[in-house]
Structure formats: structure tokens, C-alpha cells
C-alpha positions as CSV (number, residue, x, y, z in Angstrom):
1,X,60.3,-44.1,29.4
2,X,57.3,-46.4,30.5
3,X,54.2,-46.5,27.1
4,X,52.0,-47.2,29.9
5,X,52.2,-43.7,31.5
6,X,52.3,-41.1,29.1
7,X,52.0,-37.5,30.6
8,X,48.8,-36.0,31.4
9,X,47.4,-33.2,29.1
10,X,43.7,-32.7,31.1
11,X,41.0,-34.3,32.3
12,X,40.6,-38.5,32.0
13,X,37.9,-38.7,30.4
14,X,39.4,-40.4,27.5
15,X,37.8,-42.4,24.8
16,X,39.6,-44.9,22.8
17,X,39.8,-45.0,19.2
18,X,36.8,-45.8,17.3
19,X,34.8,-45.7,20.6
20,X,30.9,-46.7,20.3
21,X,30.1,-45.7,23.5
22,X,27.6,-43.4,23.5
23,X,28.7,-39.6,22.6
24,X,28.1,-36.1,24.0
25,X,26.4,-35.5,20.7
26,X,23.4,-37.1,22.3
27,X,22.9,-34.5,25.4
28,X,22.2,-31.8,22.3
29,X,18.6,-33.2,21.7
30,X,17.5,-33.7,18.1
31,X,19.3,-31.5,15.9
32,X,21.5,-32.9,13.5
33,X,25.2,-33.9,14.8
34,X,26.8,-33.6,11.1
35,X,29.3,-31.1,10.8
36,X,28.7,-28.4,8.2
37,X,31.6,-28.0,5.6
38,X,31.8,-25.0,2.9
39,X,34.9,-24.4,1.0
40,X,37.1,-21.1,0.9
41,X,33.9,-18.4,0.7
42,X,31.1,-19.9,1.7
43,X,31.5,-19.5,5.2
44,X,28.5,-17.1,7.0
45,X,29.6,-14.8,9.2
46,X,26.0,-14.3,10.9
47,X,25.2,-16.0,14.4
48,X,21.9,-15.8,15.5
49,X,22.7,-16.6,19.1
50,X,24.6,-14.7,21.8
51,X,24.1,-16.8,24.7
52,X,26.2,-19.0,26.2
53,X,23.1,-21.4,27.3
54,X,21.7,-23.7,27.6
55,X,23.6,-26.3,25.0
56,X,20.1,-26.7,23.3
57,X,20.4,-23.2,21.8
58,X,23.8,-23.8,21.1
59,X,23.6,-26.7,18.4
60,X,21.5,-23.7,16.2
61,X,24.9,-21.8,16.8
62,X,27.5,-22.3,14.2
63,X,31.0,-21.4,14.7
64,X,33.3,-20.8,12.0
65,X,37.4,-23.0,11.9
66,X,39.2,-20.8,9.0
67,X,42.5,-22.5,8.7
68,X,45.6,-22.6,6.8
69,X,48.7,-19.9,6.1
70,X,46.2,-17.3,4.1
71,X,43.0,-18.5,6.3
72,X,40.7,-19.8,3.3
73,X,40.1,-23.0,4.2
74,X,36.5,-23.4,6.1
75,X,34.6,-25.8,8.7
76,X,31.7,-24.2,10.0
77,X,30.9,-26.5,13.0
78,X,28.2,-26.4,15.7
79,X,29.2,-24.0,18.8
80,X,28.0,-26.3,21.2
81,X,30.1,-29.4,20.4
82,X,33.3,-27.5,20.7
83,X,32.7,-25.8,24.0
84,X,31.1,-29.2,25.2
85,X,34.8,-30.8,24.9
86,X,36.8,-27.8,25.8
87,X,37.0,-25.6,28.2
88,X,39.3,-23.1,27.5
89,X,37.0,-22.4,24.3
90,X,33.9,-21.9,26.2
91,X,35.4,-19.3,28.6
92,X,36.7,-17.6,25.1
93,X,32.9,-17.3,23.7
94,X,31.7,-16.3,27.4
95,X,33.9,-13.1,27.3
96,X,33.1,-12.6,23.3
97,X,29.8,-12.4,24.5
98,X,29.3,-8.8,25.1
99,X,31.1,-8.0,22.2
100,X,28.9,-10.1,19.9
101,X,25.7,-8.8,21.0
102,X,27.1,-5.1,20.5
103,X,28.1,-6.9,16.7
104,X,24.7,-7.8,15.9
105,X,23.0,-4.2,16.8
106,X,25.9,-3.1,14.5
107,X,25.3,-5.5,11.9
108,X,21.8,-4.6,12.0
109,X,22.4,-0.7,11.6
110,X,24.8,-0.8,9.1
111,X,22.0,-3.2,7.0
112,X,19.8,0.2,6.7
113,X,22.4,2.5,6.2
114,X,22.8,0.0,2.7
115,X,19.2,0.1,2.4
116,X,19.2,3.6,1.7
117,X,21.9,4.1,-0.3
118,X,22.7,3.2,-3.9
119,X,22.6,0.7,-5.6
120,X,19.5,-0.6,-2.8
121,X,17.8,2.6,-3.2
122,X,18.3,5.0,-6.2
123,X,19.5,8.7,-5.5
124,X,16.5,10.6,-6.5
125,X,14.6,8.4,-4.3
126,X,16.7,9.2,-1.0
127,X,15.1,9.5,2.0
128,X,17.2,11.9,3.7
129,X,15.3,11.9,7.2
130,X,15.5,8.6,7.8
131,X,19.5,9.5,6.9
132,X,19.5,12.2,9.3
133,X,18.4,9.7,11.7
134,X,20.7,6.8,11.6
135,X,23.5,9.5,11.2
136,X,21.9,11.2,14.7
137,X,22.4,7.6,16.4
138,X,25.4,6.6,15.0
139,X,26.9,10.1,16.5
140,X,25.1,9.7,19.7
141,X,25.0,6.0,20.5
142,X,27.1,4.1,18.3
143,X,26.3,0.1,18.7
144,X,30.2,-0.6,19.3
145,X,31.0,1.7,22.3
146,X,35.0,0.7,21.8
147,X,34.5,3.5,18.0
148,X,31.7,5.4,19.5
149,X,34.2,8.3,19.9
150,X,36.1,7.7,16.7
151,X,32.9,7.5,14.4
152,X,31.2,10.8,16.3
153,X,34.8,12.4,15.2
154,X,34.7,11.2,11.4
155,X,31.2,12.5,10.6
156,X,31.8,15.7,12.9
157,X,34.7,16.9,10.6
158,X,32.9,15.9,7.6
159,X,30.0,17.3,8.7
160,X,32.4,20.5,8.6
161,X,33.9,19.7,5.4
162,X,30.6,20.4,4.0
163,X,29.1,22.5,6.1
164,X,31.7,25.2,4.5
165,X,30.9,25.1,0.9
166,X,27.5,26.9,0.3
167,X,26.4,24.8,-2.5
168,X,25.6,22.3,0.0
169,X,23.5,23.9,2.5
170,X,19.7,24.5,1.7
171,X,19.6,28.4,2.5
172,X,23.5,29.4,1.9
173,X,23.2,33.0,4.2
174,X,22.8,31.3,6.9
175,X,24.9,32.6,9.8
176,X,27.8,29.9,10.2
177,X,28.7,31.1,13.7
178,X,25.4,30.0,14.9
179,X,26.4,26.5,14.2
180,X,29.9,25.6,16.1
181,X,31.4,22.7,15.2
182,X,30.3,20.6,18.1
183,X,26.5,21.2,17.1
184,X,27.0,18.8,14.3
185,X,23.6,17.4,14.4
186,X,22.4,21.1,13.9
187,X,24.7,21.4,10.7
188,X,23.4,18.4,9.6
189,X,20.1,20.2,9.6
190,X,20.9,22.8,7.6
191,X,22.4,20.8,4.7
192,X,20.4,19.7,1.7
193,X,19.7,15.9,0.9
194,X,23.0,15.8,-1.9
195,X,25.2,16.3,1.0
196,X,23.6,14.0,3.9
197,X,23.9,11.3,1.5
198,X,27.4,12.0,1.3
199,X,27.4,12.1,4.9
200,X,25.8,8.9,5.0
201,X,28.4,7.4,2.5
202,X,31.0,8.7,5.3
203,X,29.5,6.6,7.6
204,X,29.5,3.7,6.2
205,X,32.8,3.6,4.9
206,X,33.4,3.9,8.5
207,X,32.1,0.4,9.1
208,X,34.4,-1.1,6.1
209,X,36.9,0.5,8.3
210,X,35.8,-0.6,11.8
211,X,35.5,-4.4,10.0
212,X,38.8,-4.3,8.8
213,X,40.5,-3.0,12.1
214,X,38.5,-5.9,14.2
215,X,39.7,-8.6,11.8
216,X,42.9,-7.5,11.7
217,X,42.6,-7.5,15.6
218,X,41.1,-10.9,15.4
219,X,44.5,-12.9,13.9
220,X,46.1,-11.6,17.0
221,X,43.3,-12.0,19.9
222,X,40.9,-14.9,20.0
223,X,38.2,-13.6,21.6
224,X,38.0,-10.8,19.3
225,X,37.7,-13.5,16.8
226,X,35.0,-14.8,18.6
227,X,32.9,-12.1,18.4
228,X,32.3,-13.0,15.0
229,X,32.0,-16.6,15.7
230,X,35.6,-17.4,14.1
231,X,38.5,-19.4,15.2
232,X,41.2,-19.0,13.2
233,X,44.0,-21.8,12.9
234,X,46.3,-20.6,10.4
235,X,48.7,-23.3,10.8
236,X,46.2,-25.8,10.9
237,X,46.0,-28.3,7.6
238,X,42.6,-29.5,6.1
239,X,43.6,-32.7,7.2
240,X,44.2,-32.3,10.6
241,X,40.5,-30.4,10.8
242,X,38.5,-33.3,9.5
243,X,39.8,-35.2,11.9
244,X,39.5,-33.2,15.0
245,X,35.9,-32.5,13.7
246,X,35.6,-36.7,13.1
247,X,36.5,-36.5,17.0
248,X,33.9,-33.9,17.9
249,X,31.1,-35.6,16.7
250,X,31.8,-39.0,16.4
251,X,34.6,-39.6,19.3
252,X,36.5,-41.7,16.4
253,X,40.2,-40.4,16.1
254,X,41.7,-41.4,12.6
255,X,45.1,-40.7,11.3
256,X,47.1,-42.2,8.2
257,X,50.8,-41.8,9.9
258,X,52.9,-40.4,12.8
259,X,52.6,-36.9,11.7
260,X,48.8,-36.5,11.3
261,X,48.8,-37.6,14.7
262,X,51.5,-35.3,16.1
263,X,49.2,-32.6,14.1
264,X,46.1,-33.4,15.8
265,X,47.6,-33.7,19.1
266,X,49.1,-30.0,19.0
267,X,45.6,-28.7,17.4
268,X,43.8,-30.2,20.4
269,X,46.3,-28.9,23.1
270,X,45.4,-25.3,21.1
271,X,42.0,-25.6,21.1
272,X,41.7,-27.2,24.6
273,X,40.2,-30.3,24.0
274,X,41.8,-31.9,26.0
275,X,40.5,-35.3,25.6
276,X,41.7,-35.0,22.4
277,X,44.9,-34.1,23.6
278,X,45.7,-37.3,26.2
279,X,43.8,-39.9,23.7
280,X,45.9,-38.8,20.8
281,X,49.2,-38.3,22.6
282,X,49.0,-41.6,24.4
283,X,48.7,-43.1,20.7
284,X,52.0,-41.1,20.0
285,X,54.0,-41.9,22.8
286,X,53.0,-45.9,22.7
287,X,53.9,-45.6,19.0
288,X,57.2,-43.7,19.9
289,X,58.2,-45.4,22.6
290,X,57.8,-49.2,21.0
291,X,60.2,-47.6,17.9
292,X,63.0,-46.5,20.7
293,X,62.3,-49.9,23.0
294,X,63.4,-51.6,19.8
295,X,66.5,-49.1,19.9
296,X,67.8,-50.0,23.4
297,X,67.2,-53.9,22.6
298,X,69.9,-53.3,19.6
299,X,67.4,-54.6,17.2
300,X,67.9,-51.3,15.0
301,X,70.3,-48.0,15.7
302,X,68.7,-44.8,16.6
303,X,70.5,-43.7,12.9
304,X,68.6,-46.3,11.2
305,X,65.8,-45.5,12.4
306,X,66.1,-42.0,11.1
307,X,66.4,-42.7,7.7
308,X,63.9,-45.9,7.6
309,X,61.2,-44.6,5.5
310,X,57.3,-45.2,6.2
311,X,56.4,-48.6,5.8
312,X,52.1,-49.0,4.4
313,X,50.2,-49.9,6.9
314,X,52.1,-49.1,10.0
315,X,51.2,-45.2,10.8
316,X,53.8,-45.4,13.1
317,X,57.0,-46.4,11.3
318,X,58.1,-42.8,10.6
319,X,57.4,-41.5,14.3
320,X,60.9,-41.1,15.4
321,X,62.2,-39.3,12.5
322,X,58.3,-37.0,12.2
323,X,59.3,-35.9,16.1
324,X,63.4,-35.3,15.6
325,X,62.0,-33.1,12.7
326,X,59.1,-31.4,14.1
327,X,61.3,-30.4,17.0
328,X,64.2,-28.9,14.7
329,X,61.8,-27.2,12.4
330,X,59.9,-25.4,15.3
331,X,61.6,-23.4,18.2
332,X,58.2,-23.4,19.7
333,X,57.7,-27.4,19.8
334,X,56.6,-28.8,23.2
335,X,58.5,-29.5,25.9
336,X,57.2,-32.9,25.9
337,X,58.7,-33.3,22.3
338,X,62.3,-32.0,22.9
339,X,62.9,-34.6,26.0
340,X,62.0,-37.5,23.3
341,X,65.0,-36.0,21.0
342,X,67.2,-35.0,23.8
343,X,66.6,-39.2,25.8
344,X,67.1,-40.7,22.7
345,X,70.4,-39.0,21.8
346,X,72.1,-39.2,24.9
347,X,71.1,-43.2,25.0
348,X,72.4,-43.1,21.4
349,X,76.1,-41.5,22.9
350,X,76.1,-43.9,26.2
351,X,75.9,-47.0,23.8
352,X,79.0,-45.8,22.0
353,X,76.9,-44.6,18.4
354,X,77.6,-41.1,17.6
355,X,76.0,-41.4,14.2
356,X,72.8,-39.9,15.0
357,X,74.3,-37.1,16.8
358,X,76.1,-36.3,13.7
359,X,73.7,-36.6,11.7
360,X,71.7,-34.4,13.7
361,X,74.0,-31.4,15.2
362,X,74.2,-29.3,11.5
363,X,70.0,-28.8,12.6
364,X,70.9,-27.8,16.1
365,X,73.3,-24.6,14.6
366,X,70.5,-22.1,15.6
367,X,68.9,-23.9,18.6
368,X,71.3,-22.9,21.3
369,X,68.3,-24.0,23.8
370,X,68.4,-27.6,22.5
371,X,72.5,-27.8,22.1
372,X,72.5,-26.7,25.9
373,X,70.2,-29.2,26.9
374,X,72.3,-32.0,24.8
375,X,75.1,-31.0,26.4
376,X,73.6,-30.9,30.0
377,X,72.6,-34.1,29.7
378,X,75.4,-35.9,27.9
379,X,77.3,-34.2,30.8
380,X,75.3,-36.0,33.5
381,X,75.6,-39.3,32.1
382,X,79.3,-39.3,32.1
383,X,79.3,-38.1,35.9
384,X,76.6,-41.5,36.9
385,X,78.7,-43.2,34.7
386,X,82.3,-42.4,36.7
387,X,80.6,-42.6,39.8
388,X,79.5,-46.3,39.3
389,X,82.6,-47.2,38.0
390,X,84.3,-45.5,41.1
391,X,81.8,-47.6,43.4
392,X,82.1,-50.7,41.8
393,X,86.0,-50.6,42.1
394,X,85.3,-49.7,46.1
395,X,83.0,-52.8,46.4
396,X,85.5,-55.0,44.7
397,X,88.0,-54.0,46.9
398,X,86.2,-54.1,50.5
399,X,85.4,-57.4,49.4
400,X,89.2,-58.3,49.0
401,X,90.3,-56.4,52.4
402,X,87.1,-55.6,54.4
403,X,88.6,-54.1,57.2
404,X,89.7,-51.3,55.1
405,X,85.7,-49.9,54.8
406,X,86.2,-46.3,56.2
407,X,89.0,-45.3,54.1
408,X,87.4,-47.0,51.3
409,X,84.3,-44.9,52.1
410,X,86.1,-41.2,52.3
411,X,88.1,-42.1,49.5
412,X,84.7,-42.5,47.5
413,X,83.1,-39.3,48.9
414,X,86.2,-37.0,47.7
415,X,86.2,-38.9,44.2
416,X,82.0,-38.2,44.0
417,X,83.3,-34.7,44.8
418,X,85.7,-34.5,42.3
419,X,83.7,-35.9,39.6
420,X,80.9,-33.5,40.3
421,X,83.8,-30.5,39.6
């Protein structure tokens, strides 16, 4: 395990810590490069902008990082510095696109349906045609094509709800079977203002309900959370934000220990940045690697070393136990990760300490994956290890009777054979 070539996680362009070099900020022209930051319920959920382009635009675009297990932490940052740095987010927003522009329209019906309703607009000052004709639109042309159908169903059957009880239609001997149910917009003629203001309560409790679907959507699908300019993180720490969005705009990556860094690394492999991803992962492997370098010189067991607790002012003296935990804690942890436990391990066996094993196997009781792995591995190591013993005995000996080399050599190939079994 060489620190001078950790794997790749992207594109090279990587700064290096505290970099002055000039930043991407500068390519967004004049408008401020600070990050806006509003606590749990500040955060807007208005974007002005639907376009993708140009980046000029983009820095009056804000984008919303809620974070956390119950998502009410909030960093409202500019759209066009995270899509600058990561690819994978910018091909999220594109296909949001669509559906964002459809939110606005949305947003923007749904503002007059309040506006002429109580408590914007008192009930003896209702305007029931302009009612009739947002209802009319919402029936006909909903903004969100995805509930057009749904909505037109709602106010159809409480249309008919209504249009049964004579109390609410203006001439109540009217002849009902000359308005079917699918002439709603007919009905809705025929009903006084009372009841159209009931129909156009119906519809927007419709929109509570159309929200509350689409965020519920939105925890599960990221571009549906991009449609309203969101990107939720829910097992992201506060912590771990301010310094991807130190990164963002300043190129500077800061971290107080080994598992702030491991925490920024996996946010940035999320969220695609990928710059972010190499720069802080080479900083975690040269960190992890120097703690097991010291291992193999037998300057400190790989046991020790998980129970040495941080030391101030190295942010790297807790990295070997922060990555044997993270990797037992999470089935999910990168691949990258569980070769670090599963190397060091093995080493630990083939230099005769099984103290760290023991001390780590009771964690392993539910991760078959890793115990196979172990195994596997441990497995291997006694094979190369027979084999060189089994070649170094041959050499010996053709050096002590030479002109016995082709026995000596099948003798070796059916003991490889053997050991492989």
C-alpha cells in the first residue's frame, strides 16, 4: 500500500489544501462568492431561474442543502458553484428542469387561488368568476401535467357532491340530467358563489396534497428534489457541510480529525465533486497509510493502535480505529474502506498477533460479506506462504545435489498442486 498512489475518484484537477490559486469563483463575474447560511426554517423554497445557462444566471440561483436524520439543518448555497465542481449534479438540475418550470406556473396559480380566499380576501367579498376561472384551468390545463388527471377527478366528484343538494345551486329546478357528470364546468355554472368557494377550497387542498406527495417523493429521488431546488443529505452533519461549502468557494479543505475527513470524503463522492473526493481521500490514505507503515516497521501493533486515543494536534492519530469502525457500523461503506480493514488484519495474523482479530471478530457477527473476505484472504496468505517455504527447501537442495533439478522441479509442481487443494 504505496501513500503516493491513492485510487482515483475523478477528474485530476485537484487543489491542495489551503490553495491560493485562483478559484472557479472568479469565472461567476461580480456577484458575491459568500455562501448564504439560514438555520432550520429559514430556508426559501422559491428559485427564480430555470435555466441551466449560462453560469452568470446561475450565481442569482440558490440551491437549498437540508441535512441531518429529520432534514432541519439548512445551507442555501449558489447553484452555479455546485454544478461548476460536479458533474453528476448538473445533469440532476438539467433533467429537474422541466419539472421546475411546470413548479413555478404552479406556484404562481396556487398564489391567486390564496388571493381569493379567506383570510386574503373576506367571504362576502368573493369574487366567484375569477373562481370559476382558475377552477376552469385547473380542470383543463393543470400546470403539473404528472396530477392534471387526478385534480380534474377531485373537483369533478366534488363538483357532484354539490351539485346534488339544491341549497347550493342558484335556480334549484333545474333539470339535473341536462348536466352529466362529465360537464363539470357546466355544473359549476349553475352553482351559487357559497359553493364555488367551496370548490375553490377543494382545490387548493389539492395542492397541500400534490406538495406533500412530491416531498415525500423527493427523500427518495433527487431530481424530484431538485425541482424545488433541494438537496437533501440526511446523513450529512453540520460539520461536514461547512466544510464542503469552505471547499466550494474557497478551495480550502479543513478538518479537525480523521473522521471529519472520512465524512467529507463520502459527502463529496455523493454529491460528485469529485475534486473534493481525490483531494480529501488522498489526505486519508497518506494519513492511514503512515499509521499502518509504522505497523509493519513494529514500532506499534495494529491492537495498539486501536485503542490509542486522539492525540491534539495530529488529525490523524485516530485514523485506523475511525476506518475499522466506520466499516463495521455501515454495511454500505466503500469498497475502498473494507480492503484497509481486511490488509491490515491479515498483516496483523501473518506477523503472528491475533489480538486485533479478536478484538475485532464479535463486530463481524452480522457481516458475513466481510468474515468471507477475512477468511479468503487469511486463506491466500497461508497458500504463498507454504509455497515459498516449499521453494526455498527445493533451492537449498539443488544447491546441495544439482543434478537432481527435474525431479526437484515435478516434485514442486505436485506440492503447488497440493497446496492449492
Amino acid at each position: 500500500m504505496s501513500p503516493a498512489t491513492p485510487p482515483s475518484h475523478g477528474r485530476q484537477r485537484t487543489p491542495t489544501r489551503g490553495s491560493d490559486r485562483p478559484s472557479t469563483i472568479a469565472r461567476a463575474g461580480s456577484t458575491t462568492t459568500e455562501a448564504i447560511t439560514l438555520s432550520d426554517s429559514e430556508a426559501s423554497d422559491e428559485a427564480p431561474h430555470s435555466s441551466l445557462h449560462p453560469i452568470g444566471d446561475l450565481m442569482q440561483t440558490t440551491v437549498t442543502l437540508e441535512y441531518g436524520p429529520k432534514l432541519k439543518g439548512r445551507c442555501i448555497l449558489h447553484l452555479a458553484m455546485l454544478i461548476n465542481h460536479s458533474n453528476k449534479l448538473t445533469n440532476i438540475f438539467a433533467k429537474a428542469d422541466s419539472g421546475h418550470r411546470e413548479l413555478i406556473k404552479a406556484k404562481a396559480m396556487r398564489k391567486k387561488v390564496k388571493q381569493l380566499l379567506p383570510p386574503l380576501t373576506p367571504e362576502d367579498q368573493f369574487n366567484d368568476t375569477k373562481a370559476r376561472e382558475l377552477i376552469e384551468t385547473a380542470i383543463k390545463k393543470f400546470p403539473m401535467p404528472r396530477w392534471q388527471e387526478g385534480v380534474k377527478k377531485a373537483l369533478t366528484n366534488f363538483v357532484d357532491q354539490l351539485f346534488k343538494d339544491n341549497k347550493n345551486l342558484d335556480d334549484p329546478h333545474i333539470q339535473r340530467r341536462d348536466f352529466p357528470i362529465n360537464q363539470v364546468l357546466l355544473r359549476l355554472e349553475q352553482l351559487k358563489p357559497a359553493a364555488v368557494l367551496r370548490v375553490l377550497q377543494r382545490l387548493n387542498e389539492a395542492f397541500t396534497n400534490i406538495k406533500k406527495n412530491e416531498n415525500d417523493e423527493a427523500v427518495k429521488d433527487p431530481i424530484k428534489a431538485a425541482k424545488y431546488k433541494r438537496i437533501l443529505l440526511p446523513q450529512a452533519e453540520a460539520e461536514t457541510i461547512k466544510a464542503l461549502t469552505e471547499w466550494v468557494y474557497h478551495q480550502k479543505l479543513n478538518y479537525k480529525d480523521a473522521d471529519r475527513l472520512c465524512k467529507i470524503w463520502l459527502l463529496a463522492k455523493y454529491m460528485g465533486l469529485d475534486d473534493l473526493a481525490t483531494l480529501s481521500f488522498k489526505e486519508f490514505y497518506n494519513g492511514y497509510c503512515s499509521s499502518i507503515v509504522a505497523v509493519q516497521k513494529n514500532e506499534i501493533s495494529l491492537y495498539d493502535l486501536l485503542h490509542r486515543p486522539p492525540i491534539d494536534g495530529d488529525p490523524f492519530s485516530d485514523v485506523v480505529p475511525t476506518v475499522f469502525q466506520f466499516v463495521l457500523r455501515d454495511a454500505n461503506a466503500p469498497k475502498e474502506l473494507q480492503e484497509f480493514v481486511i490488509t491490515a488484519l491479515v498483516d496483523s495474523v501473518d506477523n503472528g498477533d491475533m489480538r486485533a482479530l479478536e478484538l475485532i471478530l464479535p463486530g463481524m457477527i452480522s457481516r458475513d460479506d466481510l468474515k468471507d473476505t477475512l477468511c479468503r484472504e487469511v486463506a491466500t496468505r497461508f497458500i504463498q506462504f507454504k509455497q515459498s517455504v516449499v521453494d526455498a527447501c527445493i533451492k537449498q537442495e539443488d544447491k546441495s545435489n544439482p543434478g537432481d533439478q527435474p525431479m526437484k522441479e515435478a516434485e514442486s509442481d505436485a506440492q503447488s498442486s497440493d497446496a492449492a487443494t
